[in-house]
C-alpha positions in Angstrom: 0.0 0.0 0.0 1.6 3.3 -1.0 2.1 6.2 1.1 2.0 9.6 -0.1 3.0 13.2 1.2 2.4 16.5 -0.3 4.5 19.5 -0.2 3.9 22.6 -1.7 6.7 24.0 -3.5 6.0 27.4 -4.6 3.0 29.1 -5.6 2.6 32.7 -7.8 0.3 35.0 -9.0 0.7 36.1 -12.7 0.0 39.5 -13.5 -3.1 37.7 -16.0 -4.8 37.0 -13.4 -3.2 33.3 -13.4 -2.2 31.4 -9.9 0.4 28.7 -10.7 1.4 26.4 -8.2 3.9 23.3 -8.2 2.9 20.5 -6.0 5.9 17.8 -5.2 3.9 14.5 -3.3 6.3 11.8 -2.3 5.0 8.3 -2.7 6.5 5.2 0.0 6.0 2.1 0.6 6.3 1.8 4.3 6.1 -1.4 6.5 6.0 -2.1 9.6 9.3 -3.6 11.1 10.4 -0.4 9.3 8.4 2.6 9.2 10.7 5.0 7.6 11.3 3.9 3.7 14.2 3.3 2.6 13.2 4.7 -0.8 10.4 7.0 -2.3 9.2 8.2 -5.6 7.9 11.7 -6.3 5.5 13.3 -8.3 5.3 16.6 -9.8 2.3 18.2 -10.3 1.5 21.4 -11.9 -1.7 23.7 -11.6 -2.3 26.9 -13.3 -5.9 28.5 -11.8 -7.3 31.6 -13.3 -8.0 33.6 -10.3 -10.8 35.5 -12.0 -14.5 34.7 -11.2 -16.1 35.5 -14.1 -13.7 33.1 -15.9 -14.8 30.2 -17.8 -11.0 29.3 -18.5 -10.3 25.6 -17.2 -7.7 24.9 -14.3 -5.0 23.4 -16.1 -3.0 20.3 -14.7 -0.5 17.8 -15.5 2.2 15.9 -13.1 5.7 14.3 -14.1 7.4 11.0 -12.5 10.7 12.4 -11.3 12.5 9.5 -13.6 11.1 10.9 -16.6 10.0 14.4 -18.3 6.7 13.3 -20.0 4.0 15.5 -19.6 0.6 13.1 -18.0 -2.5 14.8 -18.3 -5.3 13.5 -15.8 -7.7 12.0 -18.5 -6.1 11.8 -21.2 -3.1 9.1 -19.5 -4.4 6.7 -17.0 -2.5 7.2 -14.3 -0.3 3.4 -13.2 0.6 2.8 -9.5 3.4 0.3 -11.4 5.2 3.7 -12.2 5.7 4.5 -8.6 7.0 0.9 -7.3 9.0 0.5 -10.3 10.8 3.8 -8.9 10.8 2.9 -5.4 12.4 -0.9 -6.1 15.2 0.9 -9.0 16.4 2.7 -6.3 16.5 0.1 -3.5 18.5 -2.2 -6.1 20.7 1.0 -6.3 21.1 1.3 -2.4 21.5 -2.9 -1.8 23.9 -2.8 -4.8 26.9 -0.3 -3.5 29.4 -1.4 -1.2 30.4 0.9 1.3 
């Protein structure tokens, strides 16, 4: 079962009357003889709200797997938990394979 956290990273108001803000959420995979993971896998997503009212403009959104820098767009890529263990098991092969 994955974990996630979410952080926000910055936020801004455009002088068009935009608000972007860049979400970072950090997916684990936690257990319980170890409740602190070893590994995590993080998600980027991206939101640009028109701060207007009286706007019909749509809230734009996409996210980015930190391994990769394909843009996902919620309904037009279904969205595969896969992707996150894949990430988290890459790098605890990464961590089991150096010798210190």
């Amino acid at each position: 079962m994955l974990r996630s956290t979410i952080k926000v990273v910055f936020g801004y108001r455009t002088p068009l009357l935009m608000l972007a803000l860049f979400l970072q959420v950090r997916f684990s995979i936690p257990e319980h003889h170890q409740p602190i993971p070893k590994a995590v896998a993080y998600v980027f997503f991206f939101l640009t709200v028109p701060k207007s009212q009286f706007s019909n403009a749509p809230v734009e959104v996409f996210y980015m797997m930190e391994t990769s820098r394909m843009r996902h767009v919620p309904g037009k890529t279904s969205f595969q938990e896969k992707w996150l263990i894949d990430i988290v098991n890459v790098k605890l092969k990464f961590w089991r394979e150096i010798k210190f």
